[in-house]
mmCIF file of the N, C-alpha and C atoms, coordinates in Angstrom:
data_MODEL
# 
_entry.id   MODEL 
# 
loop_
_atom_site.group_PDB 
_atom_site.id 
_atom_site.type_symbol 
_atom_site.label_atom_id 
_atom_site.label_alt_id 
_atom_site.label_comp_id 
_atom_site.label_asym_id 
_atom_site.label_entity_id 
_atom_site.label_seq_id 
_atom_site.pdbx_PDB_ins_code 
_atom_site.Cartn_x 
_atom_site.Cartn_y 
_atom_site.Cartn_z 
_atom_site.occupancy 
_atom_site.B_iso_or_equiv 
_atom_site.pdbx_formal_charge 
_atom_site.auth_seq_id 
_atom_site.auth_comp_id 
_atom_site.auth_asym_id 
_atom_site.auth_atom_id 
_atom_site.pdbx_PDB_model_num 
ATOM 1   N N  . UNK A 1 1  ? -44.318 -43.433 25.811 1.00 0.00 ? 1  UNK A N  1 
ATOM 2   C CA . UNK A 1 1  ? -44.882 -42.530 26.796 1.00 0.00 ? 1  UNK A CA 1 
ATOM 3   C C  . UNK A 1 1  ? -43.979 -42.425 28.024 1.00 0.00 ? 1  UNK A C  1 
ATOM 4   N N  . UNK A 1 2  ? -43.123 -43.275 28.528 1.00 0.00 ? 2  UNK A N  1 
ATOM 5   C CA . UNK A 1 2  ? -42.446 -43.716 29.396 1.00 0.00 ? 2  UNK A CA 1 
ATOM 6   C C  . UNK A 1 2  ? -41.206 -42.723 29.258 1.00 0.00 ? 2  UNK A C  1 
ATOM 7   N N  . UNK A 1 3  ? -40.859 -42.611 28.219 1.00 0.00 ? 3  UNK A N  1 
ATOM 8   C CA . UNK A 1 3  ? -39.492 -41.624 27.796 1.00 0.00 ? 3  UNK A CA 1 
ATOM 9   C C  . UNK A 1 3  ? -40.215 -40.117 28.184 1.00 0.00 ? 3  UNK A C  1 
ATOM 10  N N  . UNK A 1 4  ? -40.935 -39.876 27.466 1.00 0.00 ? 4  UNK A N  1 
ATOM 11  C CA . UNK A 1 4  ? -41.426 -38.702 27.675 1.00 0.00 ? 4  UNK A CA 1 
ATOM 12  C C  . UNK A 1 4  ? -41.928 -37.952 28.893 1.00 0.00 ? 4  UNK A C  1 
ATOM 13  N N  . UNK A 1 5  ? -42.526 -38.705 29.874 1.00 0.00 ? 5  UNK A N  1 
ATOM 14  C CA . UNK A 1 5  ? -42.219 -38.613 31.344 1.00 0.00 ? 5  UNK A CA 1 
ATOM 15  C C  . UNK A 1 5  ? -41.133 -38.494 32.189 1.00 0.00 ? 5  UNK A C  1 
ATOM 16  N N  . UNK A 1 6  ? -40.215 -39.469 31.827 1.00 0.00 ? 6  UNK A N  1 
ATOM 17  C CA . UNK A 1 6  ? -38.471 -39.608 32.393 1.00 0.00 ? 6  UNK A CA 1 
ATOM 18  C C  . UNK A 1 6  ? -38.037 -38.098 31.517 1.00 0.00 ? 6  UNK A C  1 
ATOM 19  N N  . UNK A 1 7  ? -38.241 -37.873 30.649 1.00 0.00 ? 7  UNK A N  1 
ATOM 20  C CA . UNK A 1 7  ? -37.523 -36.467 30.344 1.00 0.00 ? 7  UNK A CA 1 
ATOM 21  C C  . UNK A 1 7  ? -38.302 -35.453 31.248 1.00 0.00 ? 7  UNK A C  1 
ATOM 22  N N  . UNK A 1 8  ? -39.500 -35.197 31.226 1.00 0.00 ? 8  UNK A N  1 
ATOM 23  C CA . UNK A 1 8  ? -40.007 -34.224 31.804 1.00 0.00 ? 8  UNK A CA 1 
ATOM 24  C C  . UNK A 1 8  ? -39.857 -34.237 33.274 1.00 0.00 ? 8  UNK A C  1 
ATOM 25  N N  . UNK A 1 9  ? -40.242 -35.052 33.973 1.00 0.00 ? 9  UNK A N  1 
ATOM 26  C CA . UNK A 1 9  ? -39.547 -35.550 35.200 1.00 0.00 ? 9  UNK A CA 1 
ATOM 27  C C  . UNK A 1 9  ? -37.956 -34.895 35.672 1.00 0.00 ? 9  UNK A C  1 
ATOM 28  N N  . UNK A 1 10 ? -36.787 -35.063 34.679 1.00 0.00 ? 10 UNK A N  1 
ATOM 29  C CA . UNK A 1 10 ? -35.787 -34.831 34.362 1.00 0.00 ? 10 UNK A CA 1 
ATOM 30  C C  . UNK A 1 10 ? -35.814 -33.073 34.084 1.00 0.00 ? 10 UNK A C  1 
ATOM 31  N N  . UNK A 1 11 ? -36.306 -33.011 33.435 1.00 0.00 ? 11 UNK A N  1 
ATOM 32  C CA . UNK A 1 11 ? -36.091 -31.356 33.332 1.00 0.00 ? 11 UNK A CA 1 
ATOM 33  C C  . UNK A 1 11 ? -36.761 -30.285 34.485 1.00 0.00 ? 11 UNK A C  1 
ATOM 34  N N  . UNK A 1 12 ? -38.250 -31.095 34.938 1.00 0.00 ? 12 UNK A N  1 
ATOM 35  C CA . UNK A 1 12 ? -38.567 -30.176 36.342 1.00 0.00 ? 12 UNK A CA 1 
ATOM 36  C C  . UNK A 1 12 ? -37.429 -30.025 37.333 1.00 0.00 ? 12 UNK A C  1 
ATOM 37  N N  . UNK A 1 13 ? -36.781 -31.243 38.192 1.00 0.00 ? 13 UNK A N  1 
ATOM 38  C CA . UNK A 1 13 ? -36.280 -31.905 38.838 1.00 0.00 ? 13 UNK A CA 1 
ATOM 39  C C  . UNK A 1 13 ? -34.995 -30.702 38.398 1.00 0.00 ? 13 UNK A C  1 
ATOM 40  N N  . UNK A 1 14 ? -34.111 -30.025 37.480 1.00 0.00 ? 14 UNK A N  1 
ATOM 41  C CA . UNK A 1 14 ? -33.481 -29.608 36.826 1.00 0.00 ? 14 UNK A CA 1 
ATOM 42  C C  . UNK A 1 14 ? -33.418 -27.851 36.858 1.00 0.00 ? 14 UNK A C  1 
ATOM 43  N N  . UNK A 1 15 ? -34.689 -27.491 37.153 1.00 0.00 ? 15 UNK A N  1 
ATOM 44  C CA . UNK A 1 15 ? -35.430 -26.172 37.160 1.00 0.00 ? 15 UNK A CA 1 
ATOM 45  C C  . UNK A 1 15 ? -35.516 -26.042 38.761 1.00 0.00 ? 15 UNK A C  1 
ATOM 46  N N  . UNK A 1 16 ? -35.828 -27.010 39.582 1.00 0.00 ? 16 UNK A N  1 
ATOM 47  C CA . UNK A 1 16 ? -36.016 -27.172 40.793 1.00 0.00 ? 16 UNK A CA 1 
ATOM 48  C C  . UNK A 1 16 ? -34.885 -27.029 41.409 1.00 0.00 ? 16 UNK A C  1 
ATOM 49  N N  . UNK A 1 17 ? -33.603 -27.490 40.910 1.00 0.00 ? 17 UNK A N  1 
ATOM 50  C CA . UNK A 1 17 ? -32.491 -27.297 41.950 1.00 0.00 ? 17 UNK A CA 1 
ATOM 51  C C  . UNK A 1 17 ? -31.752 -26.124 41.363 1.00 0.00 ? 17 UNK A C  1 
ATOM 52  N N  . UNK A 1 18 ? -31.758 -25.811 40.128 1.00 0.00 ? 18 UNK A N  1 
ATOM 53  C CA . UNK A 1 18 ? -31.309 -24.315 39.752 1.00 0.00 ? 18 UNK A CA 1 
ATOM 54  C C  . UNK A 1 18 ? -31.948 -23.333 40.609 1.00 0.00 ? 18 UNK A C  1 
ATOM 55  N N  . UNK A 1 19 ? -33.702 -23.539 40.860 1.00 0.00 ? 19 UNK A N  1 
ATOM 56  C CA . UNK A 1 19 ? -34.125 -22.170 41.434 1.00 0.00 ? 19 UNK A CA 1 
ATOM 57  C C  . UNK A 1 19 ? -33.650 -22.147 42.898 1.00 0.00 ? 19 UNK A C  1 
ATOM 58  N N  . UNK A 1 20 ? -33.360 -23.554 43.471 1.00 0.00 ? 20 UNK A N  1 
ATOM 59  C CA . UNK A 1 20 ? -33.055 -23.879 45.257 1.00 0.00 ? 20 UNK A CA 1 
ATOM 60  C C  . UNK A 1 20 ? -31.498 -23.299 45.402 1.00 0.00 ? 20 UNK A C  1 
ATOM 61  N N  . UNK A 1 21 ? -30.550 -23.574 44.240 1.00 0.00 ? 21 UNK A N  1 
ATOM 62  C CA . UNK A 1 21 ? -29.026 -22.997 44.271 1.00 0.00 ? 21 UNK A CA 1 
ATOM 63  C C  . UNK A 1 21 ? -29.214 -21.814 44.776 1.00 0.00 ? 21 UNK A C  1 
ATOM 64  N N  . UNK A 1 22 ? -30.223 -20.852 43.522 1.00 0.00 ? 22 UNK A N  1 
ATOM 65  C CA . UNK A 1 22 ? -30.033 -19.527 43.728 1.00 0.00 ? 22 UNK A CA 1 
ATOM 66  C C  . UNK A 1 22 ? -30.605 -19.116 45.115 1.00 0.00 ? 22 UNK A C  1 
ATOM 67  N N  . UNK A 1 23 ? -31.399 -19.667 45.456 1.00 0.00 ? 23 UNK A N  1 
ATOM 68  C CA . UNK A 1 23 ? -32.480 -19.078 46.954 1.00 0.00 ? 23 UNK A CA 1 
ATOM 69  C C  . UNK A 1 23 ? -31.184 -19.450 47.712 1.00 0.00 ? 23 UNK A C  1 
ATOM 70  N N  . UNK A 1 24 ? -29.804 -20.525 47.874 1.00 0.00 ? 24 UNK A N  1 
ATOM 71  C CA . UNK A 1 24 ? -28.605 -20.266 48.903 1.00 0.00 ? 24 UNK A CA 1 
ATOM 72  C C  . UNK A 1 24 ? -27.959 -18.979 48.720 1.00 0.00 ? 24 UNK A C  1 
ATOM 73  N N  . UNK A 1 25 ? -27.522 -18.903 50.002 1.00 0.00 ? 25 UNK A N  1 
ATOM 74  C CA . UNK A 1 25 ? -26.648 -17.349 50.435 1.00 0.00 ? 25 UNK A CA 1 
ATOM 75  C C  . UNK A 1 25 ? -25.579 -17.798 49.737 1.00 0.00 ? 25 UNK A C  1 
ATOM 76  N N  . UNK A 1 26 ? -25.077 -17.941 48.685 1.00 0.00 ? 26 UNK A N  1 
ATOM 77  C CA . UNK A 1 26 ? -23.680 -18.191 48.097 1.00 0.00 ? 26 UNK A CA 1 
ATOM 78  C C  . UNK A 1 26 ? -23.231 -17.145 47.237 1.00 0.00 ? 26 UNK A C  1 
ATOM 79  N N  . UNK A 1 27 ? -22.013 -16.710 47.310 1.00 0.00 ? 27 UNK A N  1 
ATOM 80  C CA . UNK A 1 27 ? -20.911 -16.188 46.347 1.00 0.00 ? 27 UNK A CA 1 
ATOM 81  C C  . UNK A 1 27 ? -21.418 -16.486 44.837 1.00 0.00 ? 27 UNK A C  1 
ATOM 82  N N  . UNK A 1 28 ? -21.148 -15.346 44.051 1.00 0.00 ? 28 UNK A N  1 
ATOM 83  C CA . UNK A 1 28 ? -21.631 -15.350 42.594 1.00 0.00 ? 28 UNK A CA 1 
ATOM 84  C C  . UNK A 1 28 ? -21.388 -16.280 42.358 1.00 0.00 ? 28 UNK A C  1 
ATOM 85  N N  . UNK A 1 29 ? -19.874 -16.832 42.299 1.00 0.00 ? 29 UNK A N  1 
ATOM 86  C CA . UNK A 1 29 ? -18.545 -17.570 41.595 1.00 0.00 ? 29 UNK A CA 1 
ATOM 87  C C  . UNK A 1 29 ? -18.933 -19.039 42.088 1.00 0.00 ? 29 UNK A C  1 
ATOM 88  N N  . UNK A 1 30 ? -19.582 -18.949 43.227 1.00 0.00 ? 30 UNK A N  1 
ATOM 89  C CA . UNK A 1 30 ? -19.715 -20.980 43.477 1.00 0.00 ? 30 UNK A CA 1 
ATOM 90  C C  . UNK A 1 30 ? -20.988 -21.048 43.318 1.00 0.00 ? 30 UNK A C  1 
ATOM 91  N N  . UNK A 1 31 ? -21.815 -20.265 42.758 1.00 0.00 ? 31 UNK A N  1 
ATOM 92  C CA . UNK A 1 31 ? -23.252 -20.319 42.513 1.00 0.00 ? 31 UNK A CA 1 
ATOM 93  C C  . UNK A 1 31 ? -23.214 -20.538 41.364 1.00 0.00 ? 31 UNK A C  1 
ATOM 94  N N  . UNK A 1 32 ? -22.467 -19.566 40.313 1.00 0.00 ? 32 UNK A N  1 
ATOM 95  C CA . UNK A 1 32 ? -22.292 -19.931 38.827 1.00 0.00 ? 32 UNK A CA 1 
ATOM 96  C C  . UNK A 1 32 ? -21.677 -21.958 38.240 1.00 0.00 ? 32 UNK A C  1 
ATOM 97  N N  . UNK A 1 33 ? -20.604 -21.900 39.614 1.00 0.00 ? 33 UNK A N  1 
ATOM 98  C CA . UNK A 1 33 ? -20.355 -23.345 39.559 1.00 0.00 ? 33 UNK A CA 1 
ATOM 99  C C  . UNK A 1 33 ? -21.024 -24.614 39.435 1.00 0.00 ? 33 UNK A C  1 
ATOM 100 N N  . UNK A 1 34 ? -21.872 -24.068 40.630 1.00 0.00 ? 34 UNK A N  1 
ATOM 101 C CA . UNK A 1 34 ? -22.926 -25.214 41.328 1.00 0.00 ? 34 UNK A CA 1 
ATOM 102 C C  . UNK A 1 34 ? -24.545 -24.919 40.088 1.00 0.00 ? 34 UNK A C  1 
ATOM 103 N N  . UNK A 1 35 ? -24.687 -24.378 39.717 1.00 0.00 ? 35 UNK A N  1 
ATOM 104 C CA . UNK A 1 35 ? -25.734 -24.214 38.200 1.00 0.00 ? 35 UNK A CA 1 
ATOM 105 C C  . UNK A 1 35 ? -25.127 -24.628 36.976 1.00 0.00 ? 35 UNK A C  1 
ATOM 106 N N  . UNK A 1 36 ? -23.645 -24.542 36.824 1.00 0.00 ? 36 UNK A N  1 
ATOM 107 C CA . UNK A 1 36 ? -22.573 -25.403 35.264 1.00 0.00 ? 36 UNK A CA 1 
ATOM 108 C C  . UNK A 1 36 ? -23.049 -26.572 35.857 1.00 0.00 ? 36 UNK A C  1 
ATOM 109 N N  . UNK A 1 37 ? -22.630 -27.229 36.681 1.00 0.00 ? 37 UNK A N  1 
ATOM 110 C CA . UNK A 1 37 ? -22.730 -28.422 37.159 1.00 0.00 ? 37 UNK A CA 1 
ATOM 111 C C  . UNK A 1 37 ? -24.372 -29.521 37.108 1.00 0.00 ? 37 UNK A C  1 
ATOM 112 N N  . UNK A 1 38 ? -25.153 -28.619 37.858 1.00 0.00 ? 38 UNK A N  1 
ATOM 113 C CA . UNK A 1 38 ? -26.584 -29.300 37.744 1.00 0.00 ? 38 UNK A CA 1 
ATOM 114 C C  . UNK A 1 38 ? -26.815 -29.112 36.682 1.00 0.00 ? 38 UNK A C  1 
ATOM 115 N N  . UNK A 1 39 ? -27.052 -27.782 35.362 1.00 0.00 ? 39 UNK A N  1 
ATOM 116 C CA . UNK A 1 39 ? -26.934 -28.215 33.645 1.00 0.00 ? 39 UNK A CA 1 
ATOM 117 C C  . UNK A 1 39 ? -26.585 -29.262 33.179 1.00 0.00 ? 39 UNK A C  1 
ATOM 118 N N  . UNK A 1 40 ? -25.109 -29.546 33.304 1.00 0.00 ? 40 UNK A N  1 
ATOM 119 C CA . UNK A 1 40 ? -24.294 -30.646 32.777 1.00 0.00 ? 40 UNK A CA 1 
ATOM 120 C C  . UNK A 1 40 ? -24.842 -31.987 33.358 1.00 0.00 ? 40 UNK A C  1 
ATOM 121 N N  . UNK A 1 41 ? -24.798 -32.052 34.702 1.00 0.00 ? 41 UNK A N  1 
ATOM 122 C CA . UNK A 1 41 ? -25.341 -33.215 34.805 1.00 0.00 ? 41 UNK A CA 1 
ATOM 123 C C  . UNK A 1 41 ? -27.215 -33.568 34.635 1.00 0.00 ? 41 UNK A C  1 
ATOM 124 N N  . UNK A 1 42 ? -27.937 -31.988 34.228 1.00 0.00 ? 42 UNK A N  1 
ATOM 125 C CA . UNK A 1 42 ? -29.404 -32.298 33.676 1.00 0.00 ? 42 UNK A CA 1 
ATOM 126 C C  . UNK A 1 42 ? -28.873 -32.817 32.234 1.00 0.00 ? 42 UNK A C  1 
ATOM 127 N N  . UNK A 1 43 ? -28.058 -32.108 31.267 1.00 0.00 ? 43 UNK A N  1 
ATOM 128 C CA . UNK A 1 43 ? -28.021 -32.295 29.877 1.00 0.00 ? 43 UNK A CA 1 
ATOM 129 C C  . UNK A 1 43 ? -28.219 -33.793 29.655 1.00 0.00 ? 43 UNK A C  1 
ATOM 130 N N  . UNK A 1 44 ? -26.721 -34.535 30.439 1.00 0.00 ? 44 UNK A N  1 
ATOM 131 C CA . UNK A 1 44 ? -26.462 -36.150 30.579 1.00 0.00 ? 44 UNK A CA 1 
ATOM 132 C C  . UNK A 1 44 ? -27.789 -37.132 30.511 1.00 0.00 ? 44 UNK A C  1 
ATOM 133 N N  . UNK A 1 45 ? -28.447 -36.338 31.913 1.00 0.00 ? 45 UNK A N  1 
ATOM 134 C CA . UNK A 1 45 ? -29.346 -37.397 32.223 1.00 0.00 ? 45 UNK A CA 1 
ATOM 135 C C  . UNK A 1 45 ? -30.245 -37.512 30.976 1.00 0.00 ? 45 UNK A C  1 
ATOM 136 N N  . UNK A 1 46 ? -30.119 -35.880 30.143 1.00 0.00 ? 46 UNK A N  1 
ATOM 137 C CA . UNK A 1 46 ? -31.358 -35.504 29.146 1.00 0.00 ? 46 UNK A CA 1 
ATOM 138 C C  . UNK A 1 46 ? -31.001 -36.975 27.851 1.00 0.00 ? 46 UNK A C  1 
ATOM 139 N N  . UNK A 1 47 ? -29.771 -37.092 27.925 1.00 0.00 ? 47 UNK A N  1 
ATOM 140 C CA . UNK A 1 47 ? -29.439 -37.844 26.009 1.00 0.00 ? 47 UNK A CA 1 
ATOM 141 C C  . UNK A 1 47 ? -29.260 -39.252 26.883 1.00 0.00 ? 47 UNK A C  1 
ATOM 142 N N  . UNK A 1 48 ? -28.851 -39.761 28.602 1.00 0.00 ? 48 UNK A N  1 
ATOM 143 C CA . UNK A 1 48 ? -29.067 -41.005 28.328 1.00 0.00 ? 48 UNK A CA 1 
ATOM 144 C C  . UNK A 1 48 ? -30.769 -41.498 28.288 1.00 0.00 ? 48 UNK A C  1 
ATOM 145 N N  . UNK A 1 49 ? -31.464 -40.784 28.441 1.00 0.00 ? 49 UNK A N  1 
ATOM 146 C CA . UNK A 1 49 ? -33.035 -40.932 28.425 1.00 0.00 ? 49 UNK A CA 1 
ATOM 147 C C  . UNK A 1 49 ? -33.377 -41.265 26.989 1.00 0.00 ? 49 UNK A C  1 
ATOM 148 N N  . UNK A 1 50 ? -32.509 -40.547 26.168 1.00 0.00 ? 50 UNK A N  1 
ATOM 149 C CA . UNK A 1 50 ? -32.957 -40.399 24.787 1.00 0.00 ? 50 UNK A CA 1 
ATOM 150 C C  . UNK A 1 50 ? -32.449 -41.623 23.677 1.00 0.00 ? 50 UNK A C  1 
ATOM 151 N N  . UNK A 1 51 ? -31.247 -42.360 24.267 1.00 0.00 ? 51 UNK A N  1 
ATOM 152 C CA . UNK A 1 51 ? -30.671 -43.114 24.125 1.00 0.00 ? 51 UNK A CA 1 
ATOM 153 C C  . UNK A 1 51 ? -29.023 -43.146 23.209 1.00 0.00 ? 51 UNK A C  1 
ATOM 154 N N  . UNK A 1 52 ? -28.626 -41.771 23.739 1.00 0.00 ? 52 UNK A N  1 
ATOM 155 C CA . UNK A 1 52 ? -27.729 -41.183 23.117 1.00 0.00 ? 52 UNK A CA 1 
ATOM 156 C C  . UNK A 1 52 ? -26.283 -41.972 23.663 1.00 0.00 ? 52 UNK A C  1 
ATOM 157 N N  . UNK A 1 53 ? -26.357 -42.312 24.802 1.00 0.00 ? 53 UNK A N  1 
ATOM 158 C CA . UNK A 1 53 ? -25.387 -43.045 25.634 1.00 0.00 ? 53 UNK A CA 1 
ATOM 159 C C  . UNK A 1 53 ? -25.656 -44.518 26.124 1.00 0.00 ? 53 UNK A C  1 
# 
């Protein structure tokens, strides 16, 4: 049950700073950056939860 919380936890948390990126006044190009980035580092957090790492 514990995993399944830490993921969901993990994926709000994930949705939350994608939608806060976009609400900044930023340039397409460092907005597209700064959303690769919080993905990649949601994906990570997603498989060490899972026990992939």
């Amino acid at each position: 049950m514990s995993l399944l919380i830490s993921v969901l936890v993990t994926f709000l948390v994930v949705i939350l700073v994608l939608y806060l990126v976009n609400r900044l006044p930023l340039d397409g190009r460092t907005k597209q950056i700064v959303q690769a980035i919080v993905i990649i580092i949601g994906v990570l957090s997603l498989l060490r939860y899972l026990a992939v790492f």
